[in-house]
N, C-alpha and C positions, 0 to 999 in steps of 0.2 A: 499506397495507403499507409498512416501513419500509425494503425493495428492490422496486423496481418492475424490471420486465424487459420488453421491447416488443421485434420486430422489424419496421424498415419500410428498401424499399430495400436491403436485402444486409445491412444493420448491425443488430446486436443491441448493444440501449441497456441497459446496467445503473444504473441511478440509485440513489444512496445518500439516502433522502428521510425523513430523522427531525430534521428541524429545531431541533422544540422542545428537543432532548436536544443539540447540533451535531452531527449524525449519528455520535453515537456508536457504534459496532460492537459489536453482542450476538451471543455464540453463534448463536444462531437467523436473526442475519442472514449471516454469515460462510457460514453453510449454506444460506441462498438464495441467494448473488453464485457458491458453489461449486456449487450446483447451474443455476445461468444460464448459465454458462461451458460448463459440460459441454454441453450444450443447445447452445450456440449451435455448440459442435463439433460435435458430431456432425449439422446441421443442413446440407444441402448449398447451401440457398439464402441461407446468411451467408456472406458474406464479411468480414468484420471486426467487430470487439467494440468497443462505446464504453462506459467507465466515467466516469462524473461522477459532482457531490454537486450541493449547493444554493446558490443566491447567495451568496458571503462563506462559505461553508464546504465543503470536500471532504469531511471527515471530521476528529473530533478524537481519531481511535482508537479502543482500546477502554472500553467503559463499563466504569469500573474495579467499579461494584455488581456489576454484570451476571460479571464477570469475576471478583469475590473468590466470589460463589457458586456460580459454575461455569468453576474453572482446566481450563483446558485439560490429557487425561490421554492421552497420547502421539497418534501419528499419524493415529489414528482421528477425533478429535479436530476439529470444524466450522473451526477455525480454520485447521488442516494442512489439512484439505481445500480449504480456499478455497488455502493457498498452493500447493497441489501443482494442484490445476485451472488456476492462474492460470499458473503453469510449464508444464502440458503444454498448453495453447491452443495451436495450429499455427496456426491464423488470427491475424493483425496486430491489436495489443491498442492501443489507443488512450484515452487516459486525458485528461480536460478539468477540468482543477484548477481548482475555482471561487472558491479562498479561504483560509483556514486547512485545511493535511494536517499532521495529529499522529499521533505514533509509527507505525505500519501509513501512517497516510496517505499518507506519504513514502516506506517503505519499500516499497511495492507499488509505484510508479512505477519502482523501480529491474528491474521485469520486466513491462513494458511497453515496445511498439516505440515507439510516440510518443508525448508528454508535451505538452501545452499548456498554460500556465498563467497566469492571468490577473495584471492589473497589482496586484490586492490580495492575492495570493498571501503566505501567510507556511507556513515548512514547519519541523517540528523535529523531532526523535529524543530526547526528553526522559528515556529509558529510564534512565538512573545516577539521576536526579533520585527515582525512583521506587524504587528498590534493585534493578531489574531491570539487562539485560542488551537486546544488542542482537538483533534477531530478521531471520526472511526476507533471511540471507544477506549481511546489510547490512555486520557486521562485515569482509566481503569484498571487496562490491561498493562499497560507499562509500568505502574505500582505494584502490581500481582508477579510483573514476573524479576522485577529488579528490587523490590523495595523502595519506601516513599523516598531515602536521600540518593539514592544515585536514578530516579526516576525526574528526581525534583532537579540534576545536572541535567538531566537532558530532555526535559521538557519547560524548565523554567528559565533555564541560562542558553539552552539552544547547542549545549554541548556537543560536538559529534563524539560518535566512537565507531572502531574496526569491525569487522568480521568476528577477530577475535575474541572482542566483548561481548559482541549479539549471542557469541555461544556461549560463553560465559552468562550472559543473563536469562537464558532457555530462550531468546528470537530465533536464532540459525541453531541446526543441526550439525553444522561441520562449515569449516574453512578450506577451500582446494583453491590450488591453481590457476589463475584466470580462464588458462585456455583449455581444463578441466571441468569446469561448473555446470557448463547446460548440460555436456554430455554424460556425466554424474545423473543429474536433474533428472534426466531423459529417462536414465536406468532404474531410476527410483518407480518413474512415472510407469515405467512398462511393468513393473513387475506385478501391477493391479491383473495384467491381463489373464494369470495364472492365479488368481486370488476368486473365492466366492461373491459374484459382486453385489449379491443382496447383506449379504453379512456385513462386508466392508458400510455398505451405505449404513447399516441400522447401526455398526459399531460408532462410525463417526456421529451419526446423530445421538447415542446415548452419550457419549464424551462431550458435546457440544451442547447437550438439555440442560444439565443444572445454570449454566449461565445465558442461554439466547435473548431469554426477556430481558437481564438486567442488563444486557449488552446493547439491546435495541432501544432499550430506553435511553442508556447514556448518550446514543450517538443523538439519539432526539434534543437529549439536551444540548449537548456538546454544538449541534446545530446552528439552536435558536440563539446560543451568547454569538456563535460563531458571525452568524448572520448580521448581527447586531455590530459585531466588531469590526467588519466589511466598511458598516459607514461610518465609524469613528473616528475623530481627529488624528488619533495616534495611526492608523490602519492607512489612512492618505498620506502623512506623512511616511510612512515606512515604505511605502509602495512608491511614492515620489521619490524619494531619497534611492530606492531601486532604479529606476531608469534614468535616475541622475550620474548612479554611478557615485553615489558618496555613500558617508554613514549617516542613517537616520537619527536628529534630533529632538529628543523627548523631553531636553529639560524644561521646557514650558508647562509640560503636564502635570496634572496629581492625581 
């Protein structure tokens, strides 16, 4: 299975486990991580969600094959559902970055309580690079937590940056170790199980209410360009120029 799901100890573990591919994101998986999540809410003896990937990789997004044959067609859609499950988790979402996180990879962290990410950690928002558009809110949340010029490096130039910087801009919580991170993660995760777990739930939901609506709206927005830009000249070109193996050619454009 290319999501594995386990609960041991109060923590429901989501593991993103497609190596061969760097845990590429398919439809089909976006709808088992949204169906884990739901799962792990509605389960009384979780207490907190842990999402990882694999050594040297969290995720490199979405598999662009996977994704030019099956774009995502509005809200119904595996991929809203993983975001809209990942939004209404009331239980404490714990995330253990093990490597490279591309486009989603990064952008999910930013709805998530705590981020840990390891010292090989590299993170980017590659979305203009591809003729896309920013997704999961990010165009919001990534201003809010870095400010609009070094939001504008890495959402409009495609910038990457380290672990180092995600703490630095409030994404991650701490930088450790490679072979330190999940079991860090793990420790963060269990300590829900000593925790009151109605309070923890209604604490996160009062942290999470002044913003849910304009959150939800954005990603609506964020959506519909997104969608749009799927079938755009520049969007085939950039997705061609990927399985070409070259650099995508834009100067035709305006």
């Amino acid at each position: 299975m290319a999501i594995r799901a386990a609960t041991l100890n109060g923590v429901t573990t989501i593991e993103i486990a497609r190596p061969e591919k760097k845990n590429a994101l398919t439809q089909a998986m976006y709808q088992a991580m949204a169906d884990a999540l739901r799962a792990a809410q509605a389960d009384p003896a979780v207490r907190a969600v842990l999402i990882t990937g694999q050594p040297g990789i969290f995720t490199s997004g979405n598999d662009l094959e996977d994704f030019m044959q099956r774009p995502p067609q509005g809200p119904e859609s595996p991929v809203f559902r993983f975001m809209r499950a990942l939004i209404d988790c009331d239980k404490p979402v714990v995330a253990a970055v093990t490597g490279a996180a591309i486009g989603i990879g990064t952008t999910m962290l930013l709805h998530c309580d705590f981020v840990y990410v390891s010292d090989e950690a590299r993170l980017a928002m590659p979305f203009v690079s591809l003729g896309l558009v920013p997704e999961f809110a990010s165009s919001l949340l990534v201003s809010q937590r870095m400010g609009h010029v070094r939001a504008a490096e890495k959402l409009l130039l495609g910038d990457p940056f380290t672990g180092a910087e995600a703490v630095e801009c409030g994404i991650a919580n701490a930088v450790l170790p490679a072979a330190e991170v999940v079991n860090h993660a793990r420790r963060v995760a269990e300590r829900f199980r000593h925790l009151a777990p109605a309070a923890v739930r209604e604490s996160k939901a009062l942290m999470r209410a002044p913003q849910r609506e304009q959150v939800l709206a954005v990603i609506a927005a964020e959506g519909e360009v997104f969608g749009q830009r799927l079938r755009s000249p520049e969007a085939r070109e950039a997705f061609q120029a990927f399985f070409e193996k070259r650099a995508p050619d834009f100067s035709s454009f305006s």
